[in-house]
C-alpha positions, 0 to 999 in steps of 0.5 A: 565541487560546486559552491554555494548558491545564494542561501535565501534564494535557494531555500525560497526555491524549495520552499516553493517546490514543497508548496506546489508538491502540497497544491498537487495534493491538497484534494486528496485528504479525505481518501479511503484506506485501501488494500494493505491498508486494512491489515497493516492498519485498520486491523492492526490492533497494535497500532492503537496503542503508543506502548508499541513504538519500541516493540516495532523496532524488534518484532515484525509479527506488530507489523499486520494482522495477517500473518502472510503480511508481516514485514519489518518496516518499524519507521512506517508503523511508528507513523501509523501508530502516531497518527491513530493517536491523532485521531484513530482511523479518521483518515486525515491525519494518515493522508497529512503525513503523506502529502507532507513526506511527499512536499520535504521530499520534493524540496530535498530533491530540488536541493540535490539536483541544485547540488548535481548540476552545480558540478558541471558548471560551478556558480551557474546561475543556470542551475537554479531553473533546471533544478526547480524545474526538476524538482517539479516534475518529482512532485507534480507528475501523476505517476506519483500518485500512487505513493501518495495518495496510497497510504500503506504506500508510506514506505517508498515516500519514507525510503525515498526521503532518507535516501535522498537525505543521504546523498546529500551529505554525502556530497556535503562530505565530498565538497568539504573534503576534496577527492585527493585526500584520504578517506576520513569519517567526519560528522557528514559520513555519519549523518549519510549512515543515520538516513541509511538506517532510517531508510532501512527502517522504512523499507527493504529496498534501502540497499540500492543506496549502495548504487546511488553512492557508488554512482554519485561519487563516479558523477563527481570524480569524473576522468578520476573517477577509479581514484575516487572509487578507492577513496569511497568505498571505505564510507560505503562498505558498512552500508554495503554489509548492512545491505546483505541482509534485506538482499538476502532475505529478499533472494530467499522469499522469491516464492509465496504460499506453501513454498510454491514460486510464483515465476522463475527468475528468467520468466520474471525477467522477461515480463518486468521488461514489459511492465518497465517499458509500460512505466517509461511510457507513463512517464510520457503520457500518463493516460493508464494510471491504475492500482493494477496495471495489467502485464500480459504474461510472455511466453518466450523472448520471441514474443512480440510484446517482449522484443518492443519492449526491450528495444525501448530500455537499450534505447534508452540505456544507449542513449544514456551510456552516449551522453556520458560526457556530453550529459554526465547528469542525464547519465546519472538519472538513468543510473538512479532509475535503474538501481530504484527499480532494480530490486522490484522490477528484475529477478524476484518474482512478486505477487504484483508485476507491476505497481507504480509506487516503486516508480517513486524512488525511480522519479529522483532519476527522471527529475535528474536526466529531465534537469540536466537536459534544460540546464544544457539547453539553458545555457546554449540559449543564453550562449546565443543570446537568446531569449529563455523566456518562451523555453520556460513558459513552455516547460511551466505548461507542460508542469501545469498539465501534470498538475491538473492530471494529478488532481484529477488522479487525486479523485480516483482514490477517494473510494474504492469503487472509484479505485477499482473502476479506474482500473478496470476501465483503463486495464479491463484484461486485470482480473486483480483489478475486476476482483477487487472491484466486486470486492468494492461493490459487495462491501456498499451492498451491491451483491449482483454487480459484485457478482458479475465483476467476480465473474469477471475475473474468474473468466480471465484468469481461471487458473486463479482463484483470487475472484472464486474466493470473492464469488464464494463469499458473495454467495455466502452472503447471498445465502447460496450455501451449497455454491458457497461451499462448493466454491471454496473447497475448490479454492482449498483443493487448487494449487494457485501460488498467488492466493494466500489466504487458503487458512481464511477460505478453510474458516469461511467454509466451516462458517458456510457449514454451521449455516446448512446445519452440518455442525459435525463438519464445521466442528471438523474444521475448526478444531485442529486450529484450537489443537495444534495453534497456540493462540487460535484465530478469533473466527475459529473460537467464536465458531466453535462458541455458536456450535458449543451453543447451537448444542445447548451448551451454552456456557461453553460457547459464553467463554470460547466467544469472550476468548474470540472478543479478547483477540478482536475486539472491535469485531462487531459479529463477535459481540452479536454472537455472544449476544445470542448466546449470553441470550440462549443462556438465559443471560439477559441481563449481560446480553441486552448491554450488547445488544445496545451496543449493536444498535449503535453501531446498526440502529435500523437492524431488525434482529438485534432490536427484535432480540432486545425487545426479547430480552428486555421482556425476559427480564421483567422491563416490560414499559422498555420492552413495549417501547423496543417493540414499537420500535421493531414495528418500523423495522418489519419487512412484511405484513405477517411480521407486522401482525405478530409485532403487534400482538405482543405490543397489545400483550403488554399493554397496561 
């Protein structure tokens, strides 16, 4: 078993791994939220209040504002919930966190392959480099990038850093106590099974750590490796029942909306096969970097596509199985990989094929096998007696050229029109991508070319209604009511197992029918989510408020939208619709409250300023009336509007 190495240099190594992982990012703190972001996050109301923390360990339903989201990571949620505390939604803290898990992960990795490589040549100072080298390909390499700079994406860093945790005391486990002796559990054992809890607090991918022990302790037993099997696997059976839950659970949820699967387990096969080549081909020469990364659909085993791909993975798994002795690292880095991904990238069928945060875990691997191979040439170098010096600085370019590709990626996270572009330039056959690229667009105002994006999508994928869903909601905007509608009942009608929002179309097109009038309808729509749900959605009471209103009932919609705020209360439409109907009530002395409320929020908006000059006239303050007036005259998108404005400034003239 490897012996220590010398304390202060093996700390300084790391504390430079964790400092260059911290360089790589540091131009990455002002990045938007993104995707997952919004419903874990930026509508998660429970992640506003620290009274939760306890609550997230026990109930999954905290985890997102969208029911068809919820999973149980309480560890991630305890973080977003900390960092809200910190500062809200500014997004800095948030980007910290990450970039800091990202640097203790980085240096706990160099402290591992430190460790694995020590195996093979004991006391070597050869395997300070290599490890270095290793740890930072891990931190540097642009496919980490994702992970990163995504924050939603916290739970591979998090589940990466406590797996990493736990085979490192579980080799500390192993060097105090030597493989002949019979199995024990000493306080290292226990440490390993506190970062396995923490890990499955993180994510539900945390059983793989299962494979990673098993394939650790056969790395260090070696030719004894069947008596080192028997030795270990008392200290991972409690992990290995803990592990059939997730694996259950995961086995179980193989299918999305309505119960529909999404592939079977042998088409998912076929096409992970191609999405892994495209990874492996990534970590070679990252030029396609994108959130979604574009997998074609393969037909049969006969496919082309398929057939290269799978030749590269048993090249690589042959490779790996020959060099079991020569390289046993490189052998290792190649098991890791494997289990990392297993759980994602083989059977189980998921929404998104391919996504390059899952590769995080998978790097631990690649920093190995790349580690192993410099440590081998290293030492055959100083066999030969010869110089490593241009060996060296040929891997530090290679490291530096991953750094400025990093930092370049880095920009592309710091909008989501910049997100999505990436994308469609470099993976223009993704209609995810050219979807959620209109999505970006409309979100800055720019409706026309949000339109063609979404259109896009629904000519590459037409038996998706991921983009009509985005085109209905543009032509909401638009005020193109028909097409609207027209639109999402086709959505509601369509059997598209990846589209799990089918509850939120059916409010969008009762909302589309109060805007054309038809009252009847909408109320139709509606009304079964008030009858049959026990806590509505906002979106269906505060429909139901602006019918109850638009039908003079206006006390009725009063309470109904005071219900729909209480559920959401950072909502702003909620509280213009309650505005205009405390106003239609002939409340105003309870609207014009909101109505400045609003303003601050949109002070340039017409309408509301219109309304409070209104109200502010209703009830008798008529110097602040006149002086709201004013203030609309600037607003005023045409002449006829203008002259009208005019004349009731002119009516309240001293």
């Amino acid at each position: 078993m490897p012996g220590p190495v010398l304390p202060d240099r093996r700390w300084l190594l790391a504390a430079c791994v964790a400092l260059a992982a911290c360089v790589a990012y540091a131009n990455s703190l002002d990045g938007a939220f993104h995707l997952d972001d919004r419903h874990h996050l930026v509508d998660n109301l429970a992640v506003r209040d620290l009274g939760n923390l306890p609550r997230f360990f026990v109930d999954p339903g905290l985890s997102s504002s969208s029911e068809d989201s919820r999973i149980y990571r309480p560890l991630v949620m305890v973080s977003f919930a900390l960092n809200h505390a910190m500062g809200g939604l500014e997004v800095r803290p948030y980007h910290l966190t990450n970039v800091g898990a990202h640097a203790l992960t980085s240096a706990m990795v160099f402290l591992l392959l430190l460790s694995l490589l020590q195996v093979r040549a004991p006391g070597e100072a050869s395997a300070r480099w290599p490890a270095a080298a290793g740890a930072l390909l891990f931190a540097l390499h642009p496919i980490q990038t994702e992970a990163v700079d995504y924050i939603n994406a916290r739970s591979s860093l998090f589940l990466t850093l406590f797996l990493v945790a736990a085979v490192l005391a579980y080799l500390r486990h192993r060097a105090v106590r030597p493989s002949e002796g019979r199995p024990r559990i000493d306080r290292w054992v226990i440490l390993s099974w506190i970062f396995t809890l923490a890990a499955f607090g993180s994510k539900e991918s945390a059983p793989v750590i299962v494979g990673l022990l098993i394939a650790t302790g056969l790395y260090l037993d070696g030719a004894t490796w069947r008596r080192g099997l028997r030795r270990d696997l008392p200290l991972v059976l409690p992990i290995l029942l803990l592990s059939l839950v997730p694996i259950a659970l995961r086995f179980t949820s193989t299918s999305s909306g309505g119960g529909q699967r999404l592939r079977s387990m042998g088409d998912n096969l076929l096409v992970q096969t191609v999405a892994v080549a495209g990874y492996l081909r990534s970590l070679v020469w990252p030029d396609d970097l994108a959130l979604y990364r574009h997998v074609p659909a393969i037909e049969s085993v006969s496919s082309g596509v398929f057939l290269l791909s799978a030749l590269v993975i048993v090249g690589v798994i042959t490779g790996a199985f020959l060099l079991r002795r020569r390289a046993p690292g490189v052998t290792l880095g190649a098991a890791w990989f494997a289990f990392a991904l297993a759980p994602t990238s083989s059977f189980i069928a998921l929404n998104m094929v391919a996504a390059e945060r899952r590769l995080y875990l998978a790097m631990v691997g690649v920093a190995l096998a790349a580690a192993t191979s410099l440590q081998i040439l290293e030492i055959r170098l100083r066999e030969r007696e010869a110089n490593p010096l241009p060996f060296r600085l040929g891997s530090g370019a290679i490291l530096g050229t991953l750094l400025v590709v990093t930092l370049g990626q880095n920009g592309v996270w710091r909008t989501s029109t910049a997100l999505w572009e990436n994308t469609t330039r470099k993976h223009p056959e993704s209609c995810d991508g050219w979807m959620s690229h209109a999505e970006a667009l409309a979100a800055e105002g720019r409706l026309e070319e949000a339109e063609q994006s979404a259109l896009r999508s629904t000519e590459l994928c037409p038996e998706r209604v991921g983009g009509l869903s985005v085109l209905a909601r543009l032509h909401h905007r638009q005020g193109k009511f028909e097409l609207a509608a027209r639109e999402l009942q086709r959505i509601i009608d369509s059997d598209d197992p990846r589209f799990l929002s089918k509850g939120e179309m059916n409010i969008e097109l009762a909302e589309v029918y109060e805007k054309m009038g038809r009252l009847a309808e909408a109320e139709a729509i509606y009304l079964p989510y008030l009858q049959n749900m026990e806590q509505p959605p906002a979106r269906v009471l505060a429909g139901l408020g602006r019918i109850a209103t638009a039908r003079g009932q206006a006390d009725q919609g009063v309470e109904l939208l005071q219900r729909a705020i209480a559920l959401d209360p950072a909502a702003v439409r909620l509280r213009g619709d309650l505005a205009l109907c405390l106003h239609s009530a002939g409340r105003f002395a309870e609207a014009i409250p909101l109505y400045r409320d609003l303003l601050d929020v949109e002070p340039a908006n017409f309408s509301i300023t219109y309304n409070l000059g209104l109200a502010l006239l209703k009830s008798g303050q008529q110097g602040e009336a006149r002086s709201t007036f004013q203030r609309v005259l600037g607003l005023c998108p045409d002449d006829r509007c203008r002259t009208q404005v005019q004349q009731r400034i002119a009516a309240l003239s001293p």
